[in-house]
C-alpha positions in Angstrom: -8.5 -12.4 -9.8 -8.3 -8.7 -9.6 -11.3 -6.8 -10.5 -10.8 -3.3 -11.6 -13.6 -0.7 -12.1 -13.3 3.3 -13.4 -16.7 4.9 -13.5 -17.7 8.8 -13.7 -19.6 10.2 -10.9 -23.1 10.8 -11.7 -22.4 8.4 -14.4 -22.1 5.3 -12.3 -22.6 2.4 -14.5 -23.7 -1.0 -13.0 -22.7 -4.8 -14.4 -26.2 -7.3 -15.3 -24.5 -10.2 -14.4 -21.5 -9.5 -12.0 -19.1 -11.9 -10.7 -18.8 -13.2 -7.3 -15.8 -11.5 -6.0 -15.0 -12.7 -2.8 -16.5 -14.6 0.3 -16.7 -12.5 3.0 -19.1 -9.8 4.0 -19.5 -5.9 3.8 -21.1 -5.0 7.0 -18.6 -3.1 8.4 -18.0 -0.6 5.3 -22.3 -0.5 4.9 -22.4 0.5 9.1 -19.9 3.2 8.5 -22.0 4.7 4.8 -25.1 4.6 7.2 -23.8 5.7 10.2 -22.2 8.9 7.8 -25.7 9.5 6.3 -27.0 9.6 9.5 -24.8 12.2 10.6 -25.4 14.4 7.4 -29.1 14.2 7.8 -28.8 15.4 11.5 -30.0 11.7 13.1 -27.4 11.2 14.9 -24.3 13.7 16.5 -20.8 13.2 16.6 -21.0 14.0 20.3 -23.5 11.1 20.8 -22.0 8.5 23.0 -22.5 4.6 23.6 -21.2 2.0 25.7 -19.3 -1.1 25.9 -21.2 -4.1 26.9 -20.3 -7.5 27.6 -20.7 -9.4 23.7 -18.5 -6.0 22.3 -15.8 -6.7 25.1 -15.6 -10.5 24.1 -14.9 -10.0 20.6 -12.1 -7.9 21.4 -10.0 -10.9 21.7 -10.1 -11.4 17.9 -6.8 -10.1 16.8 -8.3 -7.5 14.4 -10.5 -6.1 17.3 -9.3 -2.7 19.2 -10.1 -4.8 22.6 -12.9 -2.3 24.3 -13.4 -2.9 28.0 -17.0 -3.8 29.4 -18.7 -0.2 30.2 -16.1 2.1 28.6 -18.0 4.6 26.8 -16.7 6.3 23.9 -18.1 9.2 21.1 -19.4 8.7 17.4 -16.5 11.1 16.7 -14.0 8.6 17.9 -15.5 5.1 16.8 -15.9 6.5 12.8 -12.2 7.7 12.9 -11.4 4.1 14.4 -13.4 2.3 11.6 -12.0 4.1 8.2 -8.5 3.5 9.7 -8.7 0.0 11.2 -12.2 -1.1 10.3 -11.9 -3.2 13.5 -15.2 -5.8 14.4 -15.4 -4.4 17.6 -15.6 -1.3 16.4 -18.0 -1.9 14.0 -20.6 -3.3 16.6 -20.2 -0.6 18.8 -21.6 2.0 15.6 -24.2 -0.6 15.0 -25.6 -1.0 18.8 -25.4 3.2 19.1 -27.1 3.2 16.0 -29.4 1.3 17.6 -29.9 2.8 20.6 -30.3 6.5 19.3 -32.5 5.2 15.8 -34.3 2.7 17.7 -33.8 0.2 15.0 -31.1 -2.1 13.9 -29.1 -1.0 11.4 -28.5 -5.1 10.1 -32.2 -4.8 9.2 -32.0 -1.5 7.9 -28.8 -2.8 5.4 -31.2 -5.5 4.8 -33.6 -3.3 3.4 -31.4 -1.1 1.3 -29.6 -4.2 -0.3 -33.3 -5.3 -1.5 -34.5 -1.8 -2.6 -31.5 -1.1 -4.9 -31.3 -4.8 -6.1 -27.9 -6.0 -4.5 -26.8 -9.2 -3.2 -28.9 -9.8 -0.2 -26.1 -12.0 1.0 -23.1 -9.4 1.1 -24.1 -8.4 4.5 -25.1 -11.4 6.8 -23.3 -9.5 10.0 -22.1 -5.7 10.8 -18.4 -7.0 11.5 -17.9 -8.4 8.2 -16.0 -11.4 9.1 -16.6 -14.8 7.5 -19.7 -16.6 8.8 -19.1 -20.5 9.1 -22.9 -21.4 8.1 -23.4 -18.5 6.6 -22.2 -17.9 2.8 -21.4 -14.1 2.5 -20.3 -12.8 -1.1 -20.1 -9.6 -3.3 -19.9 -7.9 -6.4 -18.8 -4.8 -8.3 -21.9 -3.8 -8.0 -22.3 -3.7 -3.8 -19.2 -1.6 -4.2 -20.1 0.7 -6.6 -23.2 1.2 -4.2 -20.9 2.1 -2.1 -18.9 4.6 -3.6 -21.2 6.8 -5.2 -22.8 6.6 -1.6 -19.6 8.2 -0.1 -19.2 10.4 -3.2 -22.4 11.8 -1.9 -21.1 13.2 1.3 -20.6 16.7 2.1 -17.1 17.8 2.6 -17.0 18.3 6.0 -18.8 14.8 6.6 -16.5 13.0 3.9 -13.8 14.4 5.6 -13.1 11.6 7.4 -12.6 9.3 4.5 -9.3 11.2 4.2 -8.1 10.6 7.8 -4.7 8.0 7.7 -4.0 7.7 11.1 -5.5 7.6 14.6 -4.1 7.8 18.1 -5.9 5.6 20.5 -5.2 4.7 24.0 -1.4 4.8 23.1 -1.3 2.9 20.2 -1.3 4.3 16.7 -3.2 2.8 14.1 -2.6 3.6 10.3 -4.3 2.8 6.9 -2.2 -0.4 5.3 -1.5 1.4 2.2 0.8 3.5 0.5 -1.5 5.9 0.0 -2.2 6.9 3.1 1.1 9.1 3.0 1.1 9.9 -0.6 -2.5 10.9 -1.7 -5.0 13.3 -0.4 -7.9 12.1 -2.1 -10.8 9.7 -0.3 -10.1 6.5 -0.2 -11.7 3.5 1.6 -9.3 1.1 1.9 -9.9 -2.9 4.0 -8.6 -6.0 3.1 -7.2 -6.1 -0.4 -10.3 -4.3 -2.0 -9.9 -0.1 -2.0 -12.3 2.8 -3.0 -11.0 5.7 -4.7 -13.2 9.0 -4.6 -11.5 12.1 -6.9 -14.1 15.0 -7.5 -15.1 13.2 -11.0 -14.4 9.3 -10.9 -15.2 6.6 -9.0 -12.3 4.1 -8.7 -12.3 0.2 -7.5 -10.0 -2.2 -6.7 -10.8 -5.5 -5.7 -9.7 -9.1 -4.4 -5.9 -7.9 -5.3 -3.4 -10.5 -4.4 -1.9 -8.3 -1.4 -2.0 -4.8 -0.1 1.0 -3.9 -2.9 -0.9 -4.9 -5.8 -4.1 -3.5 -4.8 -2.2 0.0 -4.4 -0.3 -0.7 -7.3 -3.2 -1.0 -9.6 -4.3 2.3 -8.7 -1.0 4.1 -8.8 -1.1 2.7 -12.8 -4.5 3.8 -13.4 -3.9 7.6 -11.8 -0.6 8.2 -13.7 -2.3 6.6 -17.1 0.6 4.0 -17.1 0.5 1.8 -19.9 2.4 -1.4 -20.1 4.9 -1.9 -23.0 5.6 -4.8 -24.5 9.3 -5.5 -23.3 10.0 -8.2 -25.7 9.6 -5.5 -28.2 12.8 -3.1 -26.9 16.2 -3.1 -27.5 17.1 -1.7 -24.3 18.3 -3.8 -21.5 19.6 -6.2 -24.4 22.6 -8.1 -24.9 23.3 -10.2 -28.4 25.8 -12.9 -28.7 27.4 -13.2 -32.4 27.9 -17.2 -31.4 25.2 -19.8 -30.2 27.4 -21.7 -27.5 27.3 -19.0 -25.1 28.0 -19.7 -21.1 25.9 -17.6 -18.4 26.9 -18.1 -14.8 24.3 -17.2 -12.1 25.3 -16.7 -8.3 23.6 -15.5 -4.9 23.8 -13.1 -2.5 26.7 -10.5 -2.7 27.8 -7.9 -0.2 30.8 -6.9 0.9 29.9 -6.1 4.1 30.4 -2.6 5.2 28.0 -2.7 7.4 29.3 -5.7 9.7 32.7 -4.1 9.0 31.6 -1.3 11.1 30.8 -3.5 14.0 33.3 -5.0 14.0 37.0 -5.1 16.5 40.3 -6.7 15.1 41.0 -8.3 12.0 38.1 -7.3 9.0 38.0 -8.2 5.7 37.6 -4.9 4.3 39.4 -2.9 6.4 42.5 -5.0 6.4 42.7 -6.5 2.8 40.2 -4.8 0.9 37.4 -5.6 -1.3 38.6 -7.9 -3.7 39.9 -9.9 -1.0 36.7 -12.3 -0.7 36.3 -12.8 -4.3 40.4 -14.3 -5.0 39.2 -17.7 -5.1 35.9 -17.6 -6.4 36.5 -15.8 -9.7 37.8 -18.3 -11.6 33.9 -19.6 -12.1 33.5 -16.6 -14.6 36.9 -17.1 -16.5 35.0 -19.2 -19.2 31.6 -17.6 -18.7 30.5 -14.8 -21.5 27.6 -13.7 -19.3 27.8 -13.0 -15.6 25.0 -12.0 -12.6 24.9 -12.1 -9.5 22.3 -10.6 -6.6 24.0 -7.5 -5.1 22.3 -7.3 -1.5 22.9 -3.9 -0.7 22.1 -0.5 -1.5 25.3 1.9 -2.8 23.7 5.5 -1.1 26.4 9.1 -1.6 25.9 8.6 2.4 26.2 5.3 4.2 25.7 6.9 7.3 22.3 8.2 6.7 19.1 6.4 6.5 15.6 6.8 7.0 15.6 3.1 8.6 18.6 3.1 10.8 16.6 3.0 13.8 13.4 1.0 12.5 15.0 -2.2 10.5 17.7 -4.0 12.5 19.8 -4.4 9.3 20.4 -1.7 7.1 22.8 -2.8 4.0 24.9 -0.1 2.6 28.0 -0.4 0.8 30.7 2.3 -0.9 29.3 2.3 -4.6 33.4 2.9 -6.0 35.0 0.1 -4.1 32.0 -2.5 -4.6 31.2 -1.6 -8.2 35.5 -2.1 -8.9 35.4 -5.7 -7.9 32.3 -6.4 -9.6 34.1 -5.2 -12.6 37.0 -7.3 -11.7 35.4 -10.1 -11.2 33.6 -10.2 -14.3 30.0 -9.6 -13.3 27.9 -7.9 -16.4 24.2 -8.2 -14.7 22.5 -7.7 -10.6 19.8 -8.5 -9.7 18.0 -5.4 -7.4 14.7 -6.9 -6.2 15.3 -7.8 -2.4 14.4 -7.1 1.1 17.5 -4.4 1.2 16.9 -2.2 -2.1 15.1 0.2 0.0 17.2 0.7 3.2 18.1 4.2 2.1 14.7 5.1 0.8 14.0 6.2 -2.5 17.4 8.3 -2.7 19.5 5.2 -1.9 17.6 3.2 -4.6 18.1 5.9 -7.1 22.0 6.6 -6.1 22.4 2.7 -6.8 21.1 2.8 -10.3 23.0 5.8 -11.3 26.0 4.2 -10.0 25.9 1.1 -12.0 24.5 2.8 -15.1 28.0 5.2 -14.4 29.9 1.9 -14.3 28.1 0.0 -17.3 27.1 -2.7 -15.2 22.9 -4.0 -16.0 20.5 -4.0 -13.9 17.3 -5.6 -13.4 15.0 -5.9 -10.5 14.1 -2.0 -10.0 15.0 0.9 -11.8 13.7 4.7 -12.4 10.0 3.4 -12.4 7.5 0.8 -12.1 7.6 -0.3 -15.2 11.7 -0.1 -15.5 11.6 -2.3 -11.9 9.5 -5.0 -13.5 11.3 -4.6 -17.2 13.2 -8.1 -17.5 17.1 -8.1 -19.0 16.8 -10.3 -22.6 19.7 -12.1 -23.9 20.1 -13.6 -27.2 22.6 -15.9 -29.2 21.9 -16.3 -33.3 19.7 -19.3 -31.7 18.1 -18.7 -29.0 16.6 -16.2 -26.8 16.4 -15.8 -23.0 14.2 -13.2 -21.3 15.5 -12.9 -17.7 12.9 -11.5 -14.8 13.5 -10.6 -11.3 11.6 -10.5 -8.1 11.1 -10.3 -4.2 8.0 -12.0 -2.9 5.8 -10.0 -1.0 5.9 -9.3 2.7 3.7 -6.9 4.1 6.1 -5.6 6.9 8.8 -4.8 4.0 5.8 -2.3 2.0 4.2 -1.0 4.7 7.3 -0.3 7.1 10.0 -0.4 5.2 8.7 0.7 1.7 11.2 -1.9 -0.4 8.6 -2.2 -3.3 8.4 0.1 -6.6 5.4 1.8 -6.5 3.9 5.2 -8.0 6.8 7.6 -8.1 8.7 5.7 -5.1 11.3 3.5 -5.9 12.2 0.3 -5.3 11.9 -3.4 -6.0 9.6 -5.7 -8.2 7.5 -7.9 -6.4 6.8 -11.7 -7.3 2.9 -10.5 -8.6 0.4 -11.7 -11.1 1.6 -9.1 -12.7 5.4 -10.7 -13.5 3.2 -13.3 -14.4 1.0 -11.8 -16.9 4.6 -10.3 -18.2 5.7 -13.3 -18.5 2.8 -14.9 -20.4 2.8 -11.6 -23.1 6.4 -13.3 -23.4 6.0 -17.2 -24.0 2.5 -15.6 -26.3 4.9 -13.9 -28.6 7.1 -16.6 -29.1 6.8 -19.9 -27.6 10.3 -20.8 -28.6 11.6 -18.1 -26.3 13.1 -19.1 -23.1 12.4 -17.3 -19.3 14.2 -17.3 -16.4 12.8 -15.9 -13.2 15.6 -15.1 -10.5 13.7 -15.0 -7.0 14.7 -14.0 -4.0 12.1 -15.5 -1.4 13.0 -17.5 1.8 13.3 -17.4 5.6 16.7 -16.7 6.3 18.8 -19.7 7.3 15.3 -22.0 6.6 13.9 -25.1 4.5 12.0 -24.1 1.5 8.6 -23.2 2.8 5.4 -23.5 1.1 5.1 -19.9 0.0 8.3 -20.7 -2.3 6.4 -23.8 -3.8 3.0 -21.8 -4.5 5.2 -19.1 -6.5 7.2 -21.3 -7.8 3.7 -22.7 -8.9 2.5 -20.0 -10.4 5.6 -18.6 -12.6 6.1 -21.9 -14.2 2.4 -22.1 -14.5 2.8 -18.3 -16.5 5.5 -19.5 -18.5 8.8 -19.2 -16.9 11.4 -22.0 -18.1 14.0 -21.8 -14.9 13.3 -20.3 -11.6 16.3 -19.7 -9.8 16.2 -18.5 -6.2 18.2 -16.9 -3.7 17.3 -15.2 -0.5 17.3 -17.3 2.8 21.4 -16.9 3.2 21.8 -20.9 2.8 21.5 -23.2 -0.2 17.9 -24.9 -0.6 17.2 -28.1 -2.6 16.2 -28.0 -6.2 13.1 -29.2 -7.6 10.8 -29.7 -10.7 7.3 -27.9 -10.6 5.3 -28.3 -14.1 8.1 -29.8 -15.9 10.1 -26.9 -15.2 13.5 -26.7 -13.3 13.5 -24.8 -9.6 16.6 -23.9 -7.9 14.9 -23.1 -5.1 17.9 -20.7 -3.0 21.9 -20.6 -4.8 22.7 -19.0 -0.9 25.1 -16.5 -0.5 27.9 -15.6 -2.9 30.3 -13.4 -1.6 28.3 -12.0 1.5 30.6 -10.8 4.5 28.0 -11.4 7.2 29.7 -12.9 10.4 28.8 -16.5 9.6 25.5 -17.5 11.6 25.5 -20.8 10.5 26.5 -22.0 13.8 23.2 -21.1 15.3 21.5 -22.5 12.8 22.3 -26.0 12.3 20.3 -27.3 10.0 20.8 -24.8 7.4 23.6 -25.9 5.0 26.6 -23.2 5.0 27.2 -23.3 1.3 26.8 -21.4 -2.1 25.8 -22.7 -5.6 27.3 -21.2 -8.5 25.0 -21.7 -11.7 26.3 -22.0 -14.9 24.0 -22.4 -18.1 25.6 -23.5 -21.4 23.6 -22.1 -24.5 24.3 -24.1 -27.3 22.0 -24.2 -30.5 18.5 -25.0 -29.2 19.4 -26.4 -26.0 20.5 -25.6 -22.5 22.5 -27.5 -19.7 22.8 -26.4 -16.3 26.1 -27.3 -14.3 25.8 -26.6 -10.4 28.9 -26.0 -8.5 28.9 -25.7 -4.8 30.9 -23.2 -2.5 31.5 -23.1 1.0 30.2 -19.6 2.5 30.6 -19.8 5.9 32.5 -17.2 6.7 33.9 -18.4 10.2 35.4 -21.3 8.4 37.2 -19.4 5.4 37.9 -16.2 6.8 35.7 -14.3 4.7 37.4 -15.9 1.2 34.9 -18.4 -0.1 36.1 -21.8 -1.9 35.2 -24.6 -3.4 33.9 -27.5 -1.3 36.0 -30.6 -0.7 34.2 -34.1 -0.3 33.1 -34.1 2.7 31.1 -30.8 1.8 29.6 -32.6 -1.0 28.8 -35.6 0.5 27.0 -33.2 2.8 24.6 -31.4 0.0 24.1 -34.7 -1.3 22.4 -35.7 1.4 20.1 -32.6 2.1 19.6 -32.6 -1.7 18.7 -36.8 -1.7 20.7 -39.0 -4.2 17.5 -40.5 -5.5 15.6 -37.4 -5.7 18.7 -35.9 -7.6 18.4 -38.8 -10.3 14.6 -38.8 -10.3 14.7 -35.0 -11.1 17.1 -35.9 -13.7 20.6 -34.2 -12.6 23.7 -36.3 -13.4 26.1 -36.1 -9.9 29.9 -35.7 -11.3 31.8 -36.9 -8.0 34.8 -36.2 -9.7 35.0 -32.3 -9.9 32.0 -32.2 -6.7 29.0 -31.1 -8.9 26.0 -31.4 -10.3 24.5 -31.3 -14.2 21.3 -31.5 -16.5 20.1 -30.5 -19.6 16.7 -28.3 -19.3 15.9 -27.7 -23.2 
């Protein structure tokens, strides 16, 4: 659970009886305070040098180490810009045995004494690397960190100058802080693990034991831009009321015409030669008796496709023409997308922002990101004269996609929502309001062309666990197994929709080539899902998905397991090749 502190400097206030925070030590952030002080107090020199022995050269084969060689010798200077940006073990022994050697005396026993002196958890520093000790319980508290920070607050300026630094060049490799304030914030932070320490010139600000390097940052970017959360069950906007209480919603996966593939391509192409409401001509009939219609639109809709901050960095970059893709939504029916997805951000914050104005231009909703944090996370509610349906969309967390490829909504850059225990708590305010009020989470999560994996189960986990009613997932580019977690109802991946890929189901053998096509039937106080099934590889219908024939089914049935599909509850209708259940 996140801990979150705001103190004024000078004004520092410490907790009697903090909470154990996390289970690993803080040797390597105490090294660098002392090691800083040092400096300051004219103890040590930034020109001083030391020396790589033989136990610093071994523990470079721990995958967080820099990976020093036995005798290279290397400057103060050097080693503390190495530590605030990696905070690497090795590197932290080699301060500790130059402390030694310059000091004569260890700096473990010298943290030793400071922890007892100012009353801190003798235990938070059992080694100068900070890693977990096996036999060895390490743990902390606010109050260790607050120690910390109001040690760096001390600093001169030209010492706490590197508490600023973001980036170091060493030995050809370039190391950078994980965090998105590294490139967007010139105040000091100390940033390792999920935990961060924020220095202004007045406040002293802590985040710790976020879920992820997002959410830690996150936290902060709400705290420095006063952001307060409103209660979104309490708006009218992104709001749709039906005068009627039987009301049908139809849910599908992954949508993109393709643009990108069409531009690789030689010969015959979908697009090029039939145009783009080619693919959809035998698939729209699903939404002829449907009053409600969403679907996942993969793809960013920038005023350039050509141009993108990621064309040479991300190996697919997912742009489409906003006109021609937005037309055959519109054709097709579709009144909701979902944003939140490992594409939203392949144009950068411009592309994102071009793709919201585009569908606000054509009246289609939106959920997923939007013009801020909060708007990203802001869920779409739907309501009949009996019932009423909060719908909430996110894109679990992967740390390449922040840190590389920025595709998460965050301070004033935009992009998606993550899954976070933040949709969570959103999502308990919800079910707290009013119990009899229904949530759906639409996910996208997965390993392309993969099983469900066991991150998809733990989230799955913890939204039903918050609250949420019906989790349905898309993401991986194939259609996953459904499943019930807490008594709820998980669909874990619907696959692609219309998705104009070039069919790599053939290298993937085990994934099954097919779409599912949700539809929800609203009627009084109850709900009943009906699951039809499409074929979506591409190689096999020319780029015009269809409905499966028996042989297809017979195929799903057996991924999906006839007996677990009758444990779970579904009804399998062999006639029209589909499957049914009634959730509430």
């Amino acid at each position: 659970m996140v801990k979150i502190s705001i103190d004024k400097l000078g004004e520092v206030s410490y907790e009697n009886s903090p909470k154990i925070i996390d289970q690993y030590g803080l040797g390597n952030i105490f090294i660098l305070l002392l090691i800083l002080e040092k400096i300051e107090s004219g103890e040590l020199l930034l020109t001083d040098t030391v020396e790589v022995n033989e136990v610093i050269e071994k523990e470079g084969k721990d995958r967080a180490s820099i990976g020093f060689k036995k005798h290279d010798r290397y400057s103060l200077a050097t080693l503390i810009e190495l530590q605030v940006v990696t905070w690497a073990p090795d590197v932290s022994l080699l301060l500790a045995k130059l402390f030694r050697e310059k000091l004569k005396k260890s700096a473990q026993q010298t943290i030793n004494t400071l922890l007892i002196e100012n009353k801190l958890r003798e235990n938070c520093c059992k080694n100068i690397s900070g890693r977990v000790k096996r036999n060895d319980v390490q743990q902390f508290t606010i109050n260790e960190l607050k120690f910390l920070g109001e040690g760096f607050s001390k600093l001169t300026t030209q010492t706490s100058y590197y508490l600023s630094l973001r980036e170091v060049y060493f030995k050809e490799n370039l190391y950078k802080v994980p965090s998105y304030w590294s490139q967007h914030e010139e105040n000091k932070n100390i940033v390792w693990k999920n935990n961060l320490i924020h220095l202004t010139h007045n406040q002293l600000i802590i985040v710790a034991d976020a879920e992820d390097d997002l959410m830690r940052d996150k936290y902060l970017a709400k705290i420095l831009l006063k952001e307060k959360n409103e209660k979104f069950y309490k708006t009218n906007e992104n709001c749709q009321a039906f005068d009627k209480e039987d009301v049908s919603i139809t849910i599908t996966g992954d949508t993109y015409p393709g643009e990108w593939y069409s531009n690789r391509r030689t010969g015959w192409d979908p697009l090029k030669n039939e145009g783009y409401d080619y693919s959809f001509k035998q698939v729209k009939k699903f939404f002829l008796k449907s009053d409600f219609n969403i679907t996942n639109l993969e793809t960013v809709l920038p005023k350039d496709i050509n141009h993108s901050p990621l064309k040479r960095k991300k190996k697919f970059v997912l742009g489409g023409k906003a006109k021609n893709t937005l037309e055959s939504l519109k054709k097709v029916g579709i009144d909701l997308v979902t944003l939140a997805t490992n594409h939203v951000g392949d144009y950068g914050s411009e592309g994102v922002r071009d793709t919201l104005e585009s569908l606000d231009n054509y009246k289609i909703n939106r959920i997923g990101s939007g013009f801020s944090e909060w708007e990203s996370l802001r869920p779409f509610i739907l309501e009949t004269t009996t019932q009423k349906i909060v719908i909430f969309n996110g894109y679990w967390y992967r740390r390449t996609q922040y840190l590389e490829y920025g595709m998460y909504s965050i301070d004033k850059h935009l992009g998606g929502n993550p899954l976070s225990e933040e949709l969570c708590n959103a999502i308990t305010d919800v079910k707290t309001e009013n119990k009899s009020t229904k949530v759906i989470v639409i996910a996208h999560w997965g390993v392309d062309f993969m099983s469900v994996n066991n991150t998809q189960k733990i989230w799955a986990n913890k939204l039903t666990q918050a609250g949420a009613d019906l989790i349905v997932g898309h993401g991986p580019h194939c259609l996953q197994p459904v499943d019930i977690i807490n008594e709820k109802d998980v669909l874990y991946s619907l696959g692609n929709f219309v998705f104009n890929s070039n069919g790599e189901y053939d290298t993937h053998p085990y994934a099954l080539p097919y779409g599912g096509i949700l539809n929800i039937k609203l009627d009084n106080q109850s709900a009943r899902l009906h699951l039809n099934f499409i074929m979506t590889d591409n190689n096999r219908t020319k780029f015009q998905p269809k409905k499966i024939n028996k042989e297809d089914f017979n195929h799903i049935l057996t991924n999906f397991g006839i007996d677990n599909l009758n444990a779970l509850g579904w009804k399998i209708n062999y006639r029209n090749l589909s499957i049914s259940k009634k959730i509430w």
